[in-house]
DOVO-952935 format. One line per field, with one value per residue: residue number from 1; residue in one letter; x, y, z of N, C-alpha, C in turn. Coordinates in steps of 0.1 Angstrom, whole numbers, plus 2048, in hexadecimal, padded with zeros to 3 digits. Atoms other than C-alpha are relative to their C-alpha. Layout:
// residues N
zase	NUM|...
pami	A|...
nxx	X|...
nyy	Y|...
nzz	Z|...
caxx	X|...
cayy	Y|...
cazz	Z|...
cxx	X|...
cyy	Y|...
czz	Z|...
This chain:
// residues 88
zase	1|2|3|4|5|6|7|8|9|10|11|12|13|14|15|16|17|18|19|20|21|22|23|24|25|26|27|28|29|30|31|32|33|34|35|36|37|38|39|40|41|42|43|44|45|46|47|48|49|50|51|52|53|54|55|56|57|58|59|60|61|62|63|64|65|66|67|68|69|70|71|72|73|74|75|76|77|78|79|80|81|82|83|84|85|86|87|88
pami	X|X|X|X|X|X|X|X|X|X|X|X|X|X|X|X|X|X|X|X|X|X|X|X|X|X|X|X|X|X|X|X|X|X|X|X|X|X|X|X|X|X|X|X|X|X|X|X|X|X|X|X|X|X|X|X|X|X|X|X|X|X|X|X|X|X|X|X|X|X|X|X|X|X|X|X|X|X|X|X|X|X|X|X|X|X|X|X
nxx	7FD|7EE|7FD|7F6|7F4|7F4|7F3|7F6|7ED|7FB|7F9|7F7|80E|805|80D|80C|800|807|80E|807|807|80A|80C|804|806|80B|810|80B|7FA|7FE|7F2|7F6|7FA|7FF|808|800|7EF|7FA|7F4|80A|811|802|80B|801|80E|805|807|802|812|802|801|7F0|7F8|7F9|7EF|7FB|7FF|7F5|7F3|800|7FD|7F1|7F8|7F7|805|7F6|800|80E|80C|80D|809|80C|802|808|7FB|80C|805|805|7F8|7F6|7F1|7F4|7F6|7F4|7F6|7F2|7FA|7F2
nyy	80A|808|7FF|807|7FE|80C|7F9|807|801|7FB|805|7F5|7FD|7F5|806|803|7F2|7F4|805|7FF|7F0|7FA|804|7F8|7F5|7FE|7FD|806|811|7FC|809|80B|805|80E|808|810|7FD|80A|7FC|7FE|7FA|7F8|803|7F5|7FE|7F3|7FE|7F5|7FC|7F8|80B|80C|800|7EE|7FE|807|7F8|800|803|803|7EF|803|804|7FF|80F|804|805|80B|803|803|806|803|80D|801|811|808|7FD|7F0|7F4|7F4|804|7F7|803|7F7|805|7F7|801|801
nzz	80A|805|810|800|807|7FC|80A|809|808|7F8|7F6|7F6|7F2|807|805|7F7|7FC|809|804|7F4|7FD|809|7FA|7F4|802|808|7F3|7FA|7FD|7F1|7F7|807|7F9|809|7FE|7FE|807|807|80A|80A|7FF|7F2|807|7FB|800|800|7FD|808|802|810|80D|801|813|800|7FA|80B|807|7F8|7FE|80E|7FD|7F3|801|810|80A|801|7F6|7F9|805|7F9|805|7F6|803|7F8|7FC|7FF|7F3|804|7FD|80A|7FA|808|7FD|801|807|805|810|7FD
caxx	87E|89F|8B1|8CA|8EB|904|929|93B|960|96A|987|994|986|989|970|95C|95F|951|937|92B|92B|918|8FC|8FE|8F7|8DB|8B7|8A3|8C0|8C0|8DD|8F6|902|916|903|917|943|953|973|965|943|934|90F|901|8DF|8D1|8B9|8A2|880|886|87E|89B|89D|89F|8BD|8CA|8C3|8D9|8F5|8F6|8FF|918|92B|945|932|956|95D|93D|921|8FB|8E2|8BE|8B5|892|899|87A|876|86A|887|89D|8BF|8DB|8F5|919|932|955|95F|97B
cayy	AFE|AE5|AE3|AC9|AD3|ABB|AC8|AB1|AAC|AC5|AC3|AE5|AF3|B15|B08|AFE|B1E|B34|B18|B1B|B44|B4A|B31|B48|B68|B5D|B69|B57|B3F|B40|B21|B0D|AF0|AD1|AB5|A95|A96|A7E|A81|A97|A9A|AB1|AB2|AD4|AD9|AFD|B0A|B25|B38|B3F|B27|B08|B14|B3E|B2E|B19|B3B|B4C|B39|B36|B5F|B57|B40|B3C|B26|B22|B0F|AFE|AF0|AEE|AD5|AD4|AB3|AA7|A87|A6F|A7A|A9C|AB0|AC5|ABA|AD6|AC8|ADD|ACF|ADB|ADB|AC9
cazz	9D9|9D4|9BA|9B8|9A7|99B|992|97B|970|989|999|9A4|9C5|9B0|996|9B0|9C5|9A4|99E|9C4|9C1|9A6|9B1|9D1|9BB|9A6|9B3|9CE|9D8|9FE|A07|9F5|A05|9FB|9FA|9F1|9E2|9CB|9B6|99C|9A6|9C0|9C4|9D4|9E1|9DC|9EE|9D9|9D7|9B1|991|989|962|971|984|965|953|96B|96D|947|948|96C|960|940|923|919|939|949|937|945|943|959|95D|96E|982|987|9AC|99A|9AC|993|98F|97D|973|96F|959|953|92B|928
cxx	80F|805|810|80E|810|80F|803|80D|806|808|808|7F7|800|7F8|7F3|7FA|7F6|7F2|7F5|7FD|7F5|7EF|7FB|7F9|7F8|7F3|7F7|80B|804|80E|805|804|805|7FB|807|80F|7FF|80C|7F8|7F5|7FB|7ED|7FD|7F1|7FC|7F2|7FC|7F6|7FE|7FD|811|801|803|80F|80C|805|80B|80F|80A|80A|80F|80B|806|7FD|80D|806|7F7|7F2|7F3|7F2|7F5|7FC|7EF|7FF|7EE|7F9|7F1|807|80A|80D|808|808|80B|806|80E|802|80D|807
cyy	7FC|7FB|7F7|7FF|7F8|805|7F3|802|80D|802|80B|805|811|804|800|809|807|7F8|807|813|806|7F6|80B|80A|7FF|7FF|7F6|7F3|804|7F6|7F9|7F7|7F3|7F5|7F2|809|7F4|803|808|808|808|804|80B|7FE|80F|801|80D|7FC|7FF|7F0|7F8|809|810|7FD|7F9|811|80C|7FD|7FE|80E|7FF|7F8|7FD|7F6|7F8|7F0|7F5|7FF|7F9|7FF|7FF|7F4|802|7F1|7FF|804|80D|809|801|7FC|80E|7FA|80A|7F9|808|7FC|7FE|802
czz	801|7F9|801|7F3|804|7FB|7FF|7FB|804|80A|806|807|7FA|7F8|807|809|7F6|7FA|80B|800|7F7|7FF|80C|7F8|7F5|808|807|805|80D|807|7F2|805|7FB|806|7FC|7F9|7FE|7FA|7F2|7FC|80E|7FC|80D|802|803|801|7FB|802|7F4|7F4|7F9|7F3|806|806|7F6|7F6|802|7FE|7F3|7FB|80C|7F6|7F0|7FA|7FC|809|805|7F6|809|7FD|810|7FE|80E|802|801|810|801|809|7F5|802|7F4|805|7F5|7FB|7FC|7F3|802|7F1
C-alpha cells in the first residue's frame, strides 16, 4: 500500500530529517522516497504493508505534538494522503 505524505511549513532540512526517520521506524514501511519539493512543502511517498491510520497512530507517539501536527486525509482518487504540519 501507498500512502501519500505531505510535510507542510517546513523549512529546515532537520525537521524534515526527524519527519523522514520516524516514518522509516514505524511497522511495515518498506521505502520512503521524495516525491515532489516546493518552498515549504515536500510531498513523500511511503511505501508500506501496514494500515494508513496504524502509521498516523505511529507517528502521533514519534513525533513532538508540541511541534508537528497530523491530519489523514482521503483524497477522491481513494489514495490516503497524511499530512505533517509544523506548529508555528
Amino acid at each position: 500500500m501507498g500512502v501519500k505524505v505531505t510535510v507542510s511549513k517546513v523549512t529546515s532540512y532537520v525537521d524534515f530529517q526527524e519527519i523522514k526517520a520516524a516514518v522509516l521506524k514505524c511497522e511495515g514501511v518498506k521505502e520512503v522516497s521524495l516525491d515532489s519539493e516546493a518552498p515549504g512543502l515536500l510531498t513523500l511517498q511511503v511505501n508500506s504493508s501496514g494500515d494508513s491510520q496504524a502509521l498516523v497512530e505511529k507517528l502521533t507517539l514519534l513525533l513532538d505534538a508540541t511541534k508537528f501536527s497530523l491530519e489523514l486525509k482521503k483524497l477522491t482518487s481513494g489514495t490516503q494522503e497524511l499530512v505533517v504540519s509544523r506548529r508555528l
